[in-house]
N, C-alpha and C positions, 0 to 999 in steps of 0.2 A: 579486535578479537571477535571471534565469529559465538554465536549464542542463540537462544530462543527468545521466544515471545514470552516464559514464564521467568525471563529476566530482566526485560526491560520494562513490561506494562504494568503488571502490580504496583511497580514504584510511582510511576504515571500519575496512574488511578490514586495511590494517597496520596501524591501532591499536588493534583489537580492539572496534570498539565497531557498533553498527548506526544507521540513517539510520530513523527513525519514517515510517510509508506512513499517512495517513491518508486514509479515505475517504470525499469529501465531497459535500455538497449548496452548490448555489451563494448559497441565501440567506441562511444567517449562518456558516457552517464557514468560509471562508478568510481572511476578515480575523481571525476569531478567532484562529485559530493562526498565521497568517502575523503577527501581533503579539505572540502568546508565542513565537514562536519568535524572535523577534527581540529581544526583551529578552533571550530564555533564550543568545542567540549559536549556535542549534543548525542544522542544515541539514535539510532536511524535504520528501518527496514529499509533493504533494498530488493524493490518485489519484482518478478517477470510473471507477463502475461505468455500464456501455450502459443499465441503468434510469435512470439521471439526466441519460442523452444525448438521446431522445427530444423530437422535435419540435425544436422551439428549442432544448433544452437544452443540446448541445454549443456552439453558438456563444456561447450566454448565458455557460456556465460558463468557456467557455477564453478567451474575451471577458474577465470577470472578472478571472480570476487572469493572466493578460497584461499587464491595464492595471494591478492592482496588484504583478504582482513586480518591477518599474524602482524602486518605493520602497523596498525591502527590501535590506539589505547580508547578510543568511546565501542560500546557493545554496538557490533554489527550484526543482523538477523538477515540469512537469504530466504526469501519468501515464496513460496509458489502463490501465486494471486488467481483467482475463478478458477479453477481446476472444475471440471465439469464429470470426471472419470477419475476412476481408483486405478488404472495404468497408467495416467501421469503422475500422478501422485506418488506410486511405487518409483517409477521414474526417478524423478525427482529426488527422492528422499536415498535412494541409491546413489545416486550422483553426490549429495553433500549436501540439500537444502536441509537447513536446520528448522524451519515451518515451513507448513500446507497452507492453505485455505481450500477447504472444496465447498464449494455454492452449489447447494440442495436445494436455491429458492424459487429452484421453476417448479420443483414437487410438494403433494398434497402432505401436509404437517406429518403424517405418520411415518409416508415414504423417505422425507427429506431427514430424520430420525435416526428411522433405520440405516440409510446410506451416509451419515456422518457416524454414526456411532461406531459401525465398523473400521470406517477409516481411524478413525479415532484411537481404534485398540491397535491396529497398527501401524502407528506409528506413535504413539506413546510407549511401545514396544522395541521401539529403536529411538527412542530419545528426541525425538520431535515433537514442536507443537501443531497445536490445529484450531485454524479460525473457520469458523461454518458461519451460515448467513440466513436468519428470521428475517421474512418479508423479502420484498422484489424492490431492487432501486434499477430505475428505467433508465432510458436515454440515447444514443447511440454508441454504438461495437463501434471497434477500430476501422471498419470499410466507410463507418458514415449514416450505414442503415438505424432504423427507431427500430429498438426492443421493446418498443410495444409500451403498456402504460404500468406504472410501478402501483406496488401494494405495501403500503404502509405497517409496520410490524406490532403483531398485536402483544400487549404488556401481555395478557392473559396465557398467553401460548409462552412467553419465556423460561418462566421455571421447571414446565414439562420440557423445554426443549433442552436445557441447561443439565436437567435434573439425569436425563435420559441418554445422554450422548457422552456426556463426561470434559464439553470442549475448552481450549483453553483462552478465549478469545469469542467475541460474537458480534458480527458485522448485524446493525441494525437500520432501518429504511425508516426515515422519518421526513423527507421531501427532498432529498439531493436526489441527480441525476447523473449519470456516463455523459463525460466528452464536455462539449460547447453548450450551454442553456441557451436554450430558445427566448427563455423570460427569466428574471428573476426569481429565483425559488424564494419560498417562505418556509423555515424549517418549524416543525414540530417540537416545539422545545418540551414542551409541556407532558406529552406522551414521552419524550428521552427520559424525563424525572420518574416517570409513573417504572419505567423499563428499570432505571438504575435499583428503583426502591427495588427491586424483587430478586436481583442477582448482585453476588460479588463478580462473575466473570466480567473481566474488561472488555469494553463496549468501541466497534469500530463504526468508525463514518465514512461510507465510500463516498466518492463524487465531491471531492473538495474543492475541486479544482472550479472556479467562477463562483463561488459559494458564496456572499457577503461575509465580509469580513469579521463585522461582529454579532453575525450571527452562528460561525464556526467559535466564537470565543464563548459565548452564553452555552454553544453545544460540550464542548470540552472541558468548561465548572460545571455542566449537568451530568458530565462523566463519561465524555466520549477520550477515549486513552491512544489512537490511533487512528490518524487521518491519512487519506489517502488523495496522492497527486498522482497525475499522470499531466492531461490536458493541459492545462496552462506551464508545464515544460516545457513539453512539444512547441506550443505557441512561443514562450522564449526563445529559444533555440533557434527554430523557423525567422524570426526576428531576424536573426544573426547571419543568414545566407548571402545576403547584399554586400554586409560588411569583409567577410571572406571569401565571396567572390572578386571583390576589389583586390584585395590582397592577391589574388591569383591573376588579378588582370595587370598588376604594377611589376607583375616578375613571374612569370610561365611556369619559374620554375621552383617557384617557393618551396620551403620547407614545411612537410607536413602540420607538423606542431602548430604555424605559424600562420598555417592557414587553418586548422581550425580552433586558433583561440580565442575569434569573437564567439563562437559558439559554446565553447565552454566557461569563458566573459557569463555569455547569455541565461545557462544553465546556473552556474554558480548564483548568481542575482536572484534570479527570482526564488532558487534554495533557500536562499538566507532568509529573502522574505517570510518563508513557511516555517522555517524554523522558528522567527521570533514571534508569527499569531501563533503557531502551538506550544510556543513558553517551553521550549527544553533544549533552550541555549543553558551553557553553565551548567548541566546535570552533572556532568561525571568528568 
């Protein structure tokens, strides 16, 4: 069943546990997890980045995951993920996303304000939610390139930023990073607590993906309600090229499906994994 953000995270948030954001491509990522998830009983965004909207892609993808979240009994959320513009955004929420995220965190506290707030009104006007983003979390874009160095999100600016935009969701920067770490991060657990004490809005963690493990767990009792994967997918999946290449090298002429089900072997695996550090197996 297709849903928002102000239906699956508030529950999150009181039982301590976070909602897995995975970030997909429309030709084998949603039926894959939207089927572990649904064995697994867990509730699950299924977010796209603006490279995978391109051309047809939006319609394709939210086309997709529309016509299969009616099969599905755990709450499915389509996501738009870094939206950097209020015409994707429109986009998007036109097409069927039932939440935004627009990331205002390359702008100065005022401007980044102003430009969610707006978005904010509409599309709370058309029954959508919206995740915005206090502080900068670094790392590398999908080309590979460094975004340069991240800015850790100040406690002090949250309740002005909460207070004033109206959002339903707040991706917060406490030492994760975009894509592959370079080094081991060391999160900010300490400032997450200072952040939780001052808002009820539920608190997102971008850059899950290579995170230590029980350092995403001490983040998600300090009140992060949405973690976000992309990166170590990819790396799964990728995993998997060898193996279904075989398959296509034992028989020319294989069956679709059958060549790519190490791949979605691969995906499902390392899902589960995410699902059980962010404890929301068994929700629903």
């Amino acid at each position: 069943m297709l849903c928002t953000l102000n239906e699956v995270l508030p529950h999150a948030r009181k039982h301590k546990y976070a909602v897995t954001a995975f970030d997909i491509v429309p030709e084998i990522f949603p039926r894959a997890i939207l089927d572990l998830c649904e064995r697994r009983r867990a509730p699950l965004i299924l977010a796209a980045l603006a490279h995978d909207l391109d051309g047809i892609g939006l319609d394709h993808l939210a086309g997709v995951v529309k016509a299969l979240a009616p099969s599905y009994t755990v709450p499915v959320v389509l996501h738009l993920d870094h939206a950097d513009s209020f015409d994707l955004v429109k986009r998007c929420i036109a097409a069927g996303f039932s939440s935004v995220m627009f990331d205002g965190s390359h702008l100065p506290l005022a401007e980044n304000i102003a430009a969610t707030r707006e978005i904010v009104r509409y599309a709370h006007a058309r029954g959508v939610t919206v995740e915005a983003e206090l502080g900068f979390v670094a790392g590398n874009d999908l080309g590979g390139t460094s975004t340069g160095d991240g800015r850790l999100t100040d406690p002090a600016e949250v309740k002005e930023f909460v207070d004033n935009t109206d959002v339903d969701a707040l991706a917060v920067s406490i030492g994760t990073a975009h894509g592959v770490y370079a080094s081991k991060p060391n999160l900010d657990i300490a400032r997450l607590k200072e952040i939780t004490a001052v808002t009820d809005v539920p608190l997102v963690l971008h850059g899950g993906s290579g995170t230590p493990e029980d350092q995403l767990v001490q983040a998600i009792r300090a009140g992060i309600t949405k973690l976000n994967i992309y990166a170590d997918m990819r790396l799964a999946m990728n995993s998997r090229v060898t193996d279904a290449a075989a398959a296509v090298a034992a028989r020319a002429d294989e069956l679709p499906d059958r060549v790519l089900a190490p791949l979605v072997a691969g995906l499902q695996e390392e899902a589960a994994k995410k699902l059980e550090l962010t404890m929301c197996v068994d929700r629903y």
